[in-house]
N, C-alpha and C positions, 0 to 999 in steps of 0.2 A: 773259308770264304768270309770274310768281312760284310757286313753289313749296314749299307749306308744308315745316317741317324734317321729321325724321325724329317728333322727343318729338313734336311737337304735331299728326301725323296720328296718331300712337298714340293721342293725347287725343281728337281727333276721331274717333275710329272704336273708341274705349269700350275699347280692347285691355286686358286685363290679361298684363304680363309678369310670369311666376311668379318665384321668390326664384332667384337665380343656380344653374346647377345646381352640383353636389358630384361629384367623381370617383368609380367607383363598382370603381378600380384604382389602380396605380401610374403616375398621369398627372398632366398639370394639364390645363384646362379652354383655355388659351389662351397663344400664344406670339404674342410682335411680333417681326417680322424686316425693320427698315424700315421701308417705308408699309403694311405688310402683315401682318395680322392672321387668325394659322390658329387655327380653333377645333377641339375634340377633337371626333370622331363626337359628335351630339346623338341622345337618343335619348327618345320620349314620355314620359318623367316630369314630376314637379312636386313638389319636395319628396323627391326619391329614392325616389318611389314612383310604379314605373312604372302609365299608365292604359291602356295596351292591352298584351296579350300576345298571339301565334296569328302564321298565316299567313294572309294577306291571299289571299282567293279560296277558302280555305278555314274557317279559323275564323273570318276577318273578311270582310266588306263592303267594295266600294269606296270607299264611304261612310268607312267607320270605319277604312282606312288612309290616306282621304285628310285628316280629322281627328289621326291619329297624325302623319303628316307636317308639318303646319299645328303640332300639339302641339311636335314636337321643333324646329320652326324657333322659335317661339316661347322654347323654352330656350338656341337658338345665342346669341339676340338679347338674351337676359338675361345670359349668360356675356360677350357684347360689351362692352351696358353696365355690368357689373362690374371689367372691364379698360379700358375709356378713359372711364367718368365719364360719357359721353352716346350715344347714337346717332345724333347729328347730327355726331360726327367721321367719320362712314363718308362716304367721298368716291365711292364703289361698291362692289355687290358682285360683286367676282372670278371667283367660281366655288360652284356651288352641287353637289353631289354628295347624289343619294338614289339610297338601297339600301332593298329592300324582299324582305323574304323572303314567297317565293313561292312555289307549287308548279308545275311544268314547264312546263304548257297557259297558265299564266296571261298573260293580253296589254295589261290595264290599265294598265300601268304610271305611263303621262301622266298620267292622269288621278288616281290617289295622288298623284302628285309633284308637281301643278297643286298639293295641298294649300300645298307649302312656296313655291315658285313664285307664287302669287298673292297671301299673304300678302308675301309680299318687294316685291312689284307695289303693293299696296293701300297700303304704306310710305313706299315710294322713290320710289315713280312708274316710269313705262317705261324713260327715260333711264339709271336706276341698276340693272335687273336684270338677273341673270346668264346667263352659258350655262351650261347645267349637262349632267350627264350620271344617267343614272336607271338603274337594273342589276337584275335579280331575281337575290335569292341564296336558297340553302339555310336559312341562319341567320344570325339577330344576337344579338347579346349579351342575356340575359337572355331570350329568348324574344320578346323583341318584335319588334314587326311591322316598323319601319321607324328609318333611322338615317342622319343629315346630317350631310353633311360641308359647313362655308364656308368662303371665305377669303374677305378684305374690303380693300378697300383705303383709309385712313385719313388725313385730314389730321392734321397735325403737332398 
């Protein structure tokens, strides 16, 4: 079975990647070390203007952290294709890291983090997604709800 590239399931599946994100500190958006591509914490913007702020179980819905997740992978993968020209250089992705601020009881976490996780799935396909690790914190930057870490690993 052949499997479509990265661009042309984005095409088939209508995705809009938003304009690469902008640091919103004293960072850059992406480092190559190698075959390996680390991107800065992503976090639900578009435009430098975040779309969700709260804490997920409390200001937000599972729903609408799992949307903020899907939002901020969405920006890792702009930041990507800004730094190697396509998203058909990713040969896998490495490791996917979601942080989602939370309050104590809260137990959802899979289910936010399915946001970034499925989108990365709906892309790659099975063969290319990652193990990841999912965490409830206190706070993220800017009050937002949730924040992705990837790392990628790239053909030449």
């Amino acid at each position: 079975m052949v499997v479509a590239s990265a661009e042309a399931r984005i095409r088939e599946l209508a995705l809009v990647i938003p304009p690469a994100p902008t640091p919103f500190g004293a960072y850059v958006e992406a480092v190559q070390s190698g075959s390996l591509l680390f991107l800065s914490g992503m976090l639900p913007v578009v435009g430098h203007v975040p779309l969700y702020t709260g804490v997920v179980g409390k200001d937000l819905s599972v729903a609408q952290g799992y949307d903020a997740a899907r939002t901020a992978c969405l920006s890792g993968l702009s930041a990507a294709r800004s730094n190697l020209g396509s998203l058909d250089r990713i040969r896998t992705v490495a490791k996917l890291g979601v942080y989602i601020a939370t309050q104590e009881d809260f137990r959802e976490h899979p289910k936010v983090a399915d946001g970034a996780s499925e989108l990365l799935l709906s892309i790659f396909g099975a063969d290319r997604i990652p193990p990841r690790i999912v965490l409830g914190v206190s706070s993220i930057p800017l009050g937002m709800p949730v924040e992705i870490e990837l790392v990628l690993e790239i053909d030449p």
